[in-house]
C-alpha positions as CSV (number, residue, x, y, z in Angstrom):
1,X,117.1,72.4,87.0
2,X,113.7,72.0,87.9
3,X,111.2,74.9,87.4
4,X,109.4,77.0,90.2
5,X,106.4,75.3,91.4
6,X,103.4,78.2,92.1
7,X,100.4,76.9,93.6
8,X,97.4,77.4,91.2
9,X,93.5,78.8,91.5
10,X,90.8,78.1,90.2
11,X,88.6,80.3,89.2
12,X,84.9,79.6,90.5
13,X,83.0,82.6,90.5
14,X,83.3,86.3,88.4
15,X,85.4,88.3,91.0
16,X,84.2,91.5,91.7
17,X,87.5,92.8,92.7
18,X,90.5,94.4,90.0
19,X,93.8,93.4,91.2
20,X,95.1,96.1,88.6
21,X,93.3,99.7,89.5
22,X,96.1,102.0,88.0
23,X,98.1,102.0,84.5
24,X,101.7,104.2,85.3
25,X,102.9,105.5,82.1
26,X,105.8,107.3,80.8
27,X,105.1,109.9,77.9
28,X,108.0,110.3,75.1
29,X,108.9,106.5,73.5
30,X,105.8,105.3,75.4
31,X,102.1,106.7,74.6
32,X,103.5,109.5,72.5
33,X,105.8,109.1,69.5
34,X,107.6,111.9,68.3
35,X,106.4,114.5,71.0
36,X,102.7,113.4,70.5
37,X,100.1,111.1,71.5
38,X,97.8,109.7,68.5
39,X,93.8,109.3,68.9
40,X,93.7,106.1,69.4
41,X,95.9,105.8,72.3
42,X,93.8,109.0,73.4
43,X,91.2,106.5,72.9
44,X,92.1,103.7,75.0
45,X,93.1,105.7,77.8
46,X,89.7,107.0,78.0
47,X,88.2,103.7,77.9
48,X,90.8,102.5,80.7
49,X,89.3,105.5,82.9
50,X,85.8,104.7,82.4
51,X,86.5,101.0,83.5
52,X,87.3,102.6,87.2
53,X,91.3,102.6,86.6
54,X,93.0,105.5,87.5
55,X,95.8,107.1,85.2
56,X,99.3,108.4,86.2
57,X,101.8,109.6,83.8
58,X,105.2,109.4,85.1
59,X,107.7,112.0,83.1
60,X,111.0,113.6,82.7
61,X,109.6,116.8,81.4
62,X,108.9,119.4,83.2
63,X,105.0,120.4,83.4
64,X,105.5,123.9,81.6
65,X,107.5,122.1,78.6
66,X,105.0,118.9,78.7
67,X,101.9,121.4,77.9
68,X,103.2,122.6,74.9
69,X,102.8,119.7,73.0
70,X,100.4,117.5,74.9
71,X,96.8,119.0,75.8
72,X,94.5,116.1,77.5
73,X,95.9,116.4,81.2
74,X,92.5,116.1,82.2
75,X,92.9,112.2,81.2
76,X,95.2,111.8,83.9
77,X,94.4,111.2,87.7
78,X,98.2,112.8,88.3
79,X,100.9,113.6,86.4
80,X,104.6,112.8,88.2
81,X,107.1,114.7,86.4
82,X,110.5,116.0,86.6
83,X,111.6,112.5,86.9
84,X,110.0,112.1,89.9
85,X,110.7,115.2,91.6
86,X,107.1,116.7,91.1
87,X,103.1,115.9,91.5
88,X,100.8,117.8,89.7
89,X,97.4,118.0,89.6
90,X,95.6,117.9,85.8
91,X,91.8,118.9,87.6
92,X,93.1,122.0,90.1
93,X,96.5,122.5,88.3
94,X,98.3,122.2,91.8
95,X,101.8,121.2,92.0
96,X,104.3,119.8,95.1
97,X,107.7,119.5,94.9
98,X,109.2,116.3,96.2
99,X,112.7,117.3,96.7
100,X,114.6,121.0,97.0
101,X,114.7,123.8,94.5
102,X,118.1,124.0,92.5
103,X,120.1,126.3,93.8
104,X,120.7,129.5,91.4
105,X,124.4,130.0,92.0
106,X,124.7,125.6,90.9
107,X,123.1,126.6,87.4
108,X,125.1,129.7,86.8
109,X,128.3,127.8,87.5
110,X,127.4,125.1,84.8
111,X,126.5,127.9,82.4
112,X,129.6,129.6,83.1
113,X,131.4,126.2,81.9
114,X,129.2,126.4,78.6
115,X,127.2,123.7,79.5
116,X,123.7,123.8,77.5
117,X,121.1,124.3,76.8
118,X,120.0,123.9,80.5
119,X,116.7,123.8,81.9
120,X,115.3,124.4,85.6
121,X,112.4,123.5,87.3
122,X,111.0,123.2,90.6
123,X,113.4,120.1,91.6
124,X,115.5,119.6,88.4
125,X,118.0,120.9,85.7
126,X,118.6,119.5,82.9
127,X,120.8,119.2,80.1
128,X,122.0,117.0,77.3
129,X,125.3,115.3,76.7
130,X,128.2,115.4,76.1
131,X,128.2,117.7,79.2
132,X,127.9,115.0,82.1
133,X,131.4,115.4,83.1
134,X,131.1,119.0,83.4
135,X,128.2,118.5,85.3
136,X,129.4,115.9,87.6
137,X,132.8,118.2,88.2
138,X,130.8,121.2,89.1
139,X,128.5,119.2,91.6
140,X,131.7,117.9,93.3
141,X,132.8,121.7,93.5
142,X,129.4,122.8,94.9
143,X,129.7,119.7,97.2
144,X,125.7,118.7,96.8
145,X,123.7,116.0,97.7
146,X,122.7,115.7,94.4
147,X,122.1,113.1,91.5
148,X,122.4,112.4,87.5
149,X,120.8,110.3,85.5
150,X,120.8,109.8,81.7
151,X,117.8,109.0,79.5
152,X,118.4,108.8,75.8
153,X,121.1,111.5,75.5
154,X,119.3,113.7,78.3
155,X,121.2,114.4,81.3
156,X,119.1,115.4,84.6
157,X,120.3,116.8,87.7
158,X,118.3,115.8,90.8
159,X,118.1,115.7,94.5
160,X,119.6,112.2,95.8
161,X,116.9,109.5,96.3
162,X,114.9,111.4,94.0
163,X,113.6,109.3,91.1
164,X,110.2,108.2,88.9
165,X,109.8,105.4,91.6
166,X,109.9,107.8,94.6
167,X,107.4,110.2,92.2
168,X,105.4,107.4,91.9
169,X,104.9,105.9,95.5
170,X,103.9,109.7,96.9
171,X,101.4,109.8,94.0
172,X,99.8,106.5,94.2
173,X,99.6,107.4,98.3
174,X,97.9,110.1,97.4
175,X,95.5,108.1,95.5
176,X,94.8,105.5,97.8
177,X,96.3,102.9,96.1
178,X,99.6,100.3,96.6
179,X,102.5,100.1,94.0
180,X,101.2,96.4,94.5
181,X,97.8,97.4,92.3
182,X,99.5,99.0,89.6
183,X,101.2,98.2,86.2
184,X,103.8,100.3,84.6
185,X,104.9,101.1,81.2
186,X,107.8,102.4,79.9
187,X,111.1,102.3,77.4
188,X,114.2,103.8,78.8
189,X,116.6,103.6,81.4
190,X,115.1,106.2,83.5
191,X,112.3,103.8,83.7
192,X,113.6,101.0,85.4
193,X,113.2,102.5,89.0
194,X,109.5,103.0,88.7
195,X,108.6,100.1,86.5
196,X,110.3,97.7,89.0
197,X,108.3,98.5,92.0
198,X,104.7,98.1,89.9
199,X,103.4,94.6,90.4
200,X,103.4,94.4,86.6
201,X,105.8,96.0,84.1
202,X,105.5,96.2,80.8
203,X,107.6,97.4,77.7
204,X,106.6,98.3,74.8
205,X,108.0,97.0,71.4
206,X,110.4,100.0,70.7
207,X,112.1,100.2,74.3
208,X,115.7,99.9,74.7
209,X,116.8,95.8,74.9
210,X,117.4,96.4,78.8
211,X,114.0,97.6,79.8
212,X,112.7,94.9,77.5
213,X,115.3,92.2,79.4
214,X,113.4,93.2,83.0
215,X,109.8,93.6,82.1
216,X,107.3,91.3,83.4
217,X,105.3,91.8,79.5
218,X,107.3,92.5,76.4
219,X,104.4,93.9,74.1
220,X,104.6,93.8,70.5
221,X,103.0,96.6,69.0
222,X,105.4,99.9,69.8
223,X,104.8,103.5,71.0
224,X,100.9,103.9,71.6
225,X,100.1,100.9,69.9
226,X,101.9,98.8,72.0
227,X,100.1,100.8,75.2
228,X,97.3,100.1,73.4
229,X,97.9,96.5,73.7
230,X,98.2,96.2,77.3
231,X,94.6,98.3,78.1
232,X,93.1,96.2,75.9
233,X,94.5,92.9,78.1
234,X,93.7,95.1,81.3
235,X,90.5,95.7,80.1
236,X,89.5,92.4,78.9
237,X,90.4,90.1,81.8
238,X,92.5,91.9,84.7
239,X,96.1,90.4,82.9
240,X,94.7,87.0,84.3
241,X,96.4,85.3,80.9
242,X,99.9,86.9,82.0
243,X,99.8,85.2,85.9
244,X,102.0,82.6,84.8
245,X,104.8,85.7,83.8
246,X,104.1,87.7,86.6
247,X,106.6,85.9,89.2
248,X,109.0,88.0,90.6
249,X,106.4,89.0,93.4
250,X,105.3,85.4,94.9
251,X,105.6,84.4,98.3
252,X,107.7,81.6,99.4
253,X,106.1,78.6,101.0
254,X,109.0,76.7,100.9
255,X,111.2,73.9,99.2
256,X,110.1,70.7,97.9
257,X,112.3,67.1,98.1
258,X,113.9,68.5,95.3
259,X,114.9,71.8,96.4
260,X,113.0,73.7,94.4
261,X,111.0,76.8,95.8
262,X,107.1,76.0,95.9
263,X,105.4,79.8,96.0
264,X,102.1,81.2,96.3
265,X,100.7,84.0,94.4
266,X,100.1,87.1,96.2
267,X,97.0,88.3,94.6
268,X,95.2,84.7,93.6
269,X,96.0,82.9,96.9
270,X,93.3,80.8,98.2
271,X,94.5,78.0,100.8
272,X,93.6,76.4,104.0
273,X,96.5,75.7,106.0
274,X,94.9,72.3,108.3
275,X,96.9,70.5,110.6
276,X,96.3,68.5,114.6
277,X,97.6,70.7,117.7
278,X,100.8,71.4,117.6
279,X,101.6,70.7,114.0
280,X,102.5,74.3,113.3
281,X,100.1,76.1,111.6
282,X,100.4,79.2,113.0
283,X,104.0,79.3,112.3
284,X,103.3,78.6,109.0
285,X,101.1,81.3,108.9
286,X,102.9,84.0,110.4
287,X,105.9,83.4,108.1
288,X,103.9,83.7,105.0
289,X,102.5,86.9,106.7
290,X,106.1,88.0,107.1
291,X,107.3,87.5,104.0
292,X,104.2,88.9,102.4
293,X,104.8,92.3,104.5
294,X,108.7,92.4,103.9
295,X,107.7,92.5,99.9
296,X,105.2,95.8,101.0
297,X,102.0,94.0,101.0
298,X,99.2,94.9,103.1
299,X,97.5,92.1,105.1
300,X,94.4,91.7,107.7
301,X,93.9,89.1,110.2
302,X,91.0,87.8,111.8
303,X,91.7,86.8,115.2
304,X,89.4,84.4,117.2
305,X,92.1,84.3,120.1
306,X,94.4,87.1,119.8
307,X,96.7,84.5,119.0
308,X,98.8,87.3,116.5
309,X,98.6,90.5,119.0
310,X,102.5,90.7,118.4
311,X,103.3,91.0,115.2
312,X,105.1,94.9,115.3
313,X,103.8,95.8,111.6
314,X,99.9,95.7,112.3
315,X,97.7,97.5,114.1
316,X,95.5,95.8,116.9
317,X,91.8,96.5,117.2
318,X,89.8,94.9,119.7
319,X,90.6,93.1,122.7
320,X,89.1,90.5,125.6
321,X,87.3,93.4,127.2
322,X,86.0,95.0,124.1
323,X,84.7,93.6,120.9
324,X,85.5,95.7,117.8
325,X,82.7,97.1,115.7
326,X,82.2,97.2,111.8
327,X,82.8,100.4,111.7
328,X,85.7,100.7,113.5
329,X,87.4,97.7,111.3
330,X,86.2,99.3,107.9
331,X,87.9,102.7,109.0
332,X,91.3,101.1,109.9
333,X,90.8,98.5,106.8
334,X,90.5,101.7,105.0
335,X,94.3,103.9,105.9
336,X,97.1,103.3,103.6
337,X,100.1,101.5,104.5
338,X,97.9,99.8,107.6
339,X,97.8,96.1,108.7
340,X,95.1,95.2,110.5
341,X,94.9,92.5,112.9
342,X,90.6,92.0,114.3
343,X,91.3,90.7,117.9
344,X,87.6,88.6,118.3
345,X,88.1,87.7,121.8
346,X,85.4,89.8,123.2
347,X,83.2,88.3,120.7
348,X,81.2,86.0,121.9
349,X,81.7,82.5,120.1
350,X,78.1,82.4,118.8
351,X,78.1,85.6,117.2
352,X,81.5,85.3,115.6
353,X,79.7,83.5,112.6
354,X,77.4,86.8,112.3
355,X,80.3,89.2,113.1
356,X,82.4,88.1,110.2
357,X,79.4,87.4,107.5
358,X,78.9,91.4,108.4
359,X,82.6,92.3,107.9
360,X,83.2,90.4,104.7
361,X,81.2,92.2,102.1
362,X,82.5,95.6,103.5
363,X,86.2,94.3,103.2
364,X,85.3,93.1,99.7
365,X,83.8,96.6,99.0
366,X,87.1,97.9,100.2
367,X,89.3,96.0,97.9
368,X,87.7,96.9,95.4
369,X,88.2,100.8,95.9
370,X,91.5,100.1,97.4
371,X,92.6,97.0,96.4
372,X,93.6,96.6,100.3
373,X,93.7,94.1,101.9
374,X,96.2,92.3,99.8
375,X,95.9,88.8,101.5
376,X,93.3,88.0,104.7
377,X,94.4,85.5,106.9
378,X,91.1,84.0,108.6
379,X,92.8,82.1,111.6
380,X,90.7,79.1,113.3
381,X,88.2,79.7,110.3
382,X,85.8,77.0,112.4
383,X,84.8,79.9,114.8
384,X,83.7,82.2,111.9
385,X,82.1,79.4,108.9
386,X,81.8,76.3,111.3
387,X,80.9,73.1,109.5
388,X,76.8,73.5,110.5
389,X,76.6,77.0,109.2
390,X,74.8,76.9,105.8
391,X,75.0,79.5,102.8
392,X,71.3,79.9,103.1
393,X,72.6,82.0,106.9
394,X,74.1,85.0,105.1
395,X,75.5,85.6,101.5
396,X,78.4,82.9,100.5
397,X,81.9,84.1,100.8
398,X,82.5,83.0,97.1
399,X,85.5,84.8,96.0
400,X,88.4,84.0,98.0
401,X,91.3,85.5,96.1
402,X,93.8,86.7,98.8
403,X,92.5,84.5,101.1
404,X,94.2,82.3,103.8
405,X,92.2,80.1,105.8
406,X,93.7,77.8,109.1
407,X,92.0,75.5,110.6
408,X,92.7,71.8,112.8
409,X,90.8,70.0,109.6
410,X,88.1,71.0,107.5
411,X,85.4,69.1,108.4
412,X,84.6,71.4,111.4
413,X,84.4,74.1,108.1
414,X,81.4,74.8,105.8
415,X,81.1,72.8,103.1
416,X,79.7,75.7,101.0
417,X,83.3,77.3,102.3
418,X,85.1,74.4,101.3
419,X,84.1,74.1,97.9
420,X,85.6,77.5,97.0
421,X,88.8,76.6,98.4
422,X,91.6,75.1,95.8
423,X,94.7,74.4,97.8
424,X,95.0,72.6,101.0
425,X,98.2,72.8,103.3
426,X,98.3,70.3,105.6
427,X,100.6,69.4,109.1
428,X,101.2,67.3,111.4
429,X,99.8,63.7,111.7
430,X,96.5,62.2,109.9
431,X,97.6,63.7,106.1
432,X,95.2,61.1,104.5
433,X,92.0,61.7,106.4
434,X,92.7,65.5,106.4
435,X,93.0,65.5,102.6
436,X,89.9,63.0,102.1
437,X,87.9,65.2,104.0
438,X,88.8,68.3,101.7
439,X,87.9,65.7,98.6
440,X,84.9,65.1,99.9
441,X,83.6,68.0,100.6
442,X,84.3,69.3,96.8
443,X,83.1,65.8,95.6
444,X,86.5,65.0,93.9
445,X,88.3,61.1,93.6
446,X,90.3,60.7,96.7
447,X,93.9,61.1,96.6
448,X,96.5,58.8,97.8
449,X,98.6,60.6,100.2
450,X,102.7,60.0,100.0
451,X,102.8,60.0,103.8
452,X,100.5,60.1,106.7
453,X,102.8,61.9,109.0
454,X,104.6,64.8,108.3
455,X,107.8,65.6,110.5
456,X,108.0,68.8,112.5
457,X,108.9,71.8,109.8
458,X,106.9,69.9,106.8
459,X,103.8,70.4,105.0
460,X,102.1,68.6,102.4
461,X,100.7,70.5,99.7
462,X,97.6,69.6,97.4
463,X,95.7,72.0,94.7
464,X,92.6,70.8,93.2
465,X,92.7,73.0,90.3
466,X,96.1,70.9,89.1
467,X,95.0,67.4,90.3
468,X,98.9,66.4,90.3
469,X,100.4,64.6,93.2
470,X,100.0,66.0,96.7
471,X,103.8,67.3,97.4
472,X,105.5,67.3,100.4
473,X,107.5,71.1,101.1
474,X,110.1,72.1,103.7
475,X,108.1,75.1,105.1
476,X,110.6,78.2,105.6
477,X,110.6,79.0,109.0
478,X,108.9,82.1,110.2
479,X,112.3,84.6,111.2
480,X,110.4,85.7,114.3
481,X,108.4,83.1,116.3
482,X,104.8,83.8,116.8
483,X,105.2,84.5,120.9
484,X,102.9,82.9,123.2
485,X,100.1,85.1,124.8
486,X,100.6,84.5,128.3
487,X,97.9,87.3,129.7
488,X,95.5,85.9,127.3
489,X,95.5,82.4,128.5
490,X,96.4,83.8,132.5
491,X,93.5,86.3,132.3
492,X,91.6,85.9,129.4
493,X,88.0,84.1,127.9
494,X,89.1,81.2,126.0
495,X,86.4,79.8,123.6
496,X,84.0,76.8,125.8
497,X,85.7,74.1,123.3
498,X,89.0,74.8,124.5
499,X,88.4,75.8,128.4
500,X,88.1,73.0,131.0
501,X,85.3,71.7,132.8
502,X,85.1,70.1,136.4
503,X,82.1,67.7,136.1
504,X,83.5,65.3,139.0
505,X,83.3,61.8,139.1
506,X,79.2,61.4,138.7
507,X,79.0,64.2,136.3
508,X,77.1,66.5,138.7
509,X,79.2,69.4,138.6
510,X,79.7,71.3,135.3
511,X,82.3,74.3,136.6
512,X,83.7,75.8,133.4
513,X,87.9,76.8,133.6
514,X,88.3,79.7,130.6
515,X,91.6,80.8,131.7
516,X,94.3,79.4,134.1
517,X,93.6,81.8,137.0
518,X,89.9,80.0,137.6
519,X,91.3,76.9,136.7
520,X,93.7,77.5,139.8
521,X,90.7,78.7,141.9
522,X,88.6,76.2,140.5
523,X,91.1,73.0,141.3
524,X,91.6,74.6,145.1
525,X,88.0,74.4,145.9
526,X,86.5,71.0,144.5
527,X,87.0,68.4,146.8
528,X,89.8,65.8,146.9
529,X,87.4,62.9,144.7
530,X,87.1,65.6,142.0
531,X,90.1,66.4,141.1
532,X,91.7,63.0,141.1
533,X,89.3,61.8,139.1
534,X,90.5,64.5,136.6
535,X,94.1,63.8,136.3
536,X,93.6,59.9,136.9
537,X,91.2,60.7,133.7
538,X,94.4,62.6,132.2
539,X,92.0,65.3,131.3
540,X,94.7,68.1,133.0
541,X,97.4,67.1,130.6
542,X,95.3,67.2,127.5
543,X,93.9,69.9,128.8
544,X,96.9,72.1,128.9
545,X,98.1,70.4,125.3
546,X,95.0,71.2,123.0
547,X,93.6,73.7,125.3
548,X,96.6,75.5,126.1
549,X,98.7,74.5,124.0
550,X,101.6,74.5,126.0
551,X,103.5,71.2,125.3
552,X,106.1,71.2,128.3
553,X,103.8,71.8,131.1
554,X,101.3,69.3,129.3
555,X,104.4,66.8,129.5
556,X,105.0,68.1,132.9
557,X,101.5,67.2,134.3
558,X,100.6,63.7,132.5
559,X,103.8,63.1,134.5
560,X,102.3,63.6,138.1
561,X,99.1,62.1,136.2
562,X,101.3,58.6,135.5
563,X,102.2,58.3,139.2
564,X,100.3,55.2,141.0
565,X,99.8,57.5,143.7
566,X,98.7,61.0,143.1
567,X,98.5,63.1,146.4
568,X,95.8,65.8,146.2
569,X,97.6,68.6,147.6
570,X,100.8,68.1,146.1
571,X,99.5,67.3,142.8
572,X,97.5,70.7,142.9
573,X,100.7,72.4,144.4
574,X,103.0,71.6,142.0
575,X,101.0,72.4,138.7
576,X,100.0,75.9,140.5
577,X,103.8,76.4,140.4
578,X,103.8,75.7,136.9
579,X,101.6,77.5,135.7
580,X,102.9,80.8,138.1
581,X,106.3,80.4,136.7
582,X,105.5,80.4,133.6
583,X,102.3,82.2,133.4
584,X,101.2,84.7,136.2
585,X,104.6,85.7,138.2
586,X,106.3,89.2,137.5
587,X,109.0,88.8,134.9
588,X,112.8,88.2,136.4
């Protein structure tokens, strides 16, 4: 059995943003030992805090029971206790409930069984065994919606659905942060819930053999020495020495000739995805952003040509008519639990370069607060760092963790762009040129490409960090088809590279086509001579396949284009009836 293979990064600049911003820690067996916490893990969760990180302590106890033997709340950012069932609030001393009071006449019937000694609190009762049958019998009697679960001899009664990794989403909402930003520590079975949603998990040395089995990081030192251990890893380089263990959360590209799954990170991604018209680069694109949400990871698109208006689980700001503003993309960049998609059709294509030079350092700024976006998917990068832009224009987008670039090849992209890419993924035909122009740009030996043709459904896959061979990968097909935007290319402003131009046969005219309806318009009024000399020219077909992108009318009109004779009138009829079936007529 072959191993995973997970596309690498280099490193080629000090990143400015923390994946890790919070450490998630459970108290007894973890940072305290024997009830208390010792000064120097005191100590190193001070220095965590001062490094920007916030803290949350996630614990059975109940707040009233956890202040009697430990006194620094105020280290903490919040404190999620009774398993999950509360927040509370070390700087005001506020407290919410996540789940329903315990109903009085429930406790009196356990103590009537003997069952004790019991403890209440806002959401939970407690006990110890052996009384979890008693408990168990009484809530079937009761007939409540209600929950046990055992940690270290403890039994705790709670509302169903109630756990630490419920506790611990509502507090890291609160705090502005993903479960995707966080690392967890803990050492008992009551810890698995919450420890499995952080992006890292850790156990430390003394935890029970199943928490250990499951962790991302087994530590070595135990208690608050082994906590200890991991701030000082967190502290010293972000856990970028434990990548290659932290796994379970990479998103699939897809399967090599050997079957094997080829994955990318989710936090150190930085690709361009390059391929000719038609190739499938979007689709490539929209399935990595589709897996990448279905794990709960928050993504932004830039979009030249609202190309991505459909995908249900972002939110769309800006549009042909109106071009979003920095401000307004920084608020929406800025709500939890939002994907953001920046429509740039109603910018215009000059200032696009400007426009996203401006929005760059802000979304930087936001990851770094936030660590949102997780990944930014820069579509038809050209439009935003074309090849003639220079780093000298505006400050260098050098740190492109998270970043996903797509583009038709990358010498229409900056060079000073290029050279902070590592991994290429290419499609469609011309493999060899594609991937010499990446080595050239970054002034590495050029390397010999297996094929220069991928079939449809294939990509070839090269990092320049590893050097190996480039590999060729089934891509895993996106589970919902990026649709076609039919109003857009009906109604909309395509870009001048991609609109069409009557010039005639002398070159005298120069009537620019940006969507279908003035193309229509356009083809009605030239006379006879100019439009033949188009389609004789077979600039409609190609026009419709790069431009359009639309393959079957494309097909459609090179075939009226092959004729020997063409007929003016019915040449122009019949590819006004394409483009009204398919294009500008009511649905059904």
């Amino acid at each position: 059995m072959h191993a995973t293979t997970f596309l690498p990064n280099i490193k080629l600049s000090a990143s400015p943003t923390m994946r890790y911003l919070a450490l998630c820690t459970d108290y007894d067996g973890t940072i305290a030992h024997h009830g208390g916490v010792d000064e120097p893990t005191l100590d190193a969760l001070e220095r965590l805090r001062e490094s920007g990180r916030k803290l949350v302590m996630v614990t059975g106890r109940e707040i009233p029971d956890l202040e009697k033997v430990f006194t620094r709340f105020d280290l903490f950012d919040l404190i999620v206790a009774e398993n999950g069932a509360l927040l509370y609030w070390p700087t005001t001393k506020e407290e919410r409930a996540l789940g329903e009071a315990p109903r009085a006449d429930f406790v009196e019937a356990l103590r009537a069984k003997g069952v004790g000694p019991i403890s209440v609190g806002k959401s939970i009762v407690a006990t110890w065994e052996p009384h979890e049958n008693a408990v168990l019998e009484t809530i079937r009697e009761f007939g409540l919606e209600l929950q046990v679960i055992f940690n270290k001899g403890a039994v705790m009664i709670l509302p169903a659905g109630v756990n630490k990794a419920t506790g611990l989403r509502a507090a890291l909402r609160e705090l502005n942060l993903s479960v995707h930003n966080a690392v967890g520590v803990g050492d008992a079975e009551n810890d698995h819930a919450f420890l499995s949603i952080c992006e890292c998990s850790a156990a430390v040395a003394n935890a029970l053999p199943a928490v250990k089995e499951r962790a991302d990081i087994v530590l070595t030192a135990d208690h608050g020495a082994g906590v200890i251990e991991l701030i000082d890893e967190m502290l010293e380089d972000d856990l970028q020495d434990r990548e290659p263990q932290l796994i379970r959360h990479h998103v699939l590209l897809g399967n090599d000739d050997e079957d094997e799954p080829v994955q990318l990170s989710p936090f150190t991604v930085n690709a361009l995805i390059v391929g000719t018209s038609g190739g499938g680069k979007s689709s490539v694109a929209t399935g990595l952003i589709e897996r990448l949400h279905a794990s709960g990871y928050n993504f932004c698109i830039i979009d030249p040509e609202g190309d991505y208006e459909n995908i249900e689980s972002a939110v769309v700001i800006g549009a042909p008519d109106h071009a979003p503003t920095l401000e307004e993309c920084e608020q929406l960049l800025c709500k939890p639990d939002t994907n953001t998609i920046i429509n740039l059709l109603g910018v215009k294509l000059e200032d696009r370069p400007w426009f996203f030079t401006a929005l760059f350092p802000r979304l930087r700024d936001i990851r770094a607060r936030t660590g949102r976006p997780h990944w930014l998917l820069i579509d038809e990068v050209h439009h935003m760092l074309p090849a003639q832009w220079q780093a000298t224009d505006a400050p260098s987008p050098d740190n492109l963790d998270g970043v996903i670039m797509v583009s038709m090849k990358p010498s229409l992209i900056a060079q000073a762009v290029l050279e902070h890419i590592d991994t290429i993924v290419m499609l469609g035909e011309k493999t060899g040129e594609m991937l010499r122009e990446f080595t050239d740009a970054n002034a590495v030996a050029p390397v010999q490409v297996p094929v220069e043709a991928l079939e449809p459904g294939s990509a070839m896959v090269w990092s320049k960090s590893t050097n190996a061979a480039p590999k060729v990968v089934r891509v895993e097909p996106s589970h919902t088809e990026r649709k076609r935007h039919l109003r857009k290319y009906a109604e909309g402003s395509l870009p001048e590279d991609r609109s069409f131009y009557f010039r005639g046969p002398e070159g005298k005219l120069k009537l620019r086509a940006p969507n279908l309806i003035l193309f229509m318009d356009l083809a009605d009024g030239v006379d006879d001579e100019t439009w033949l000399f188009h389609l004789k020219k077979n600039e409609v077909s190609e026009w419709f396949r790069k431009g359009i992108r639309d393959e079957s009318i494309a097909d459609e009109v090179a075939a009226i284009e092959q004729q020997s004779q063409i007929d003016p009138h019915q040449s122009r009829q019949r590819i006004r009836e394409l483009i009204e079936a398919k294009y500008t007529l009511p649905a059904g």
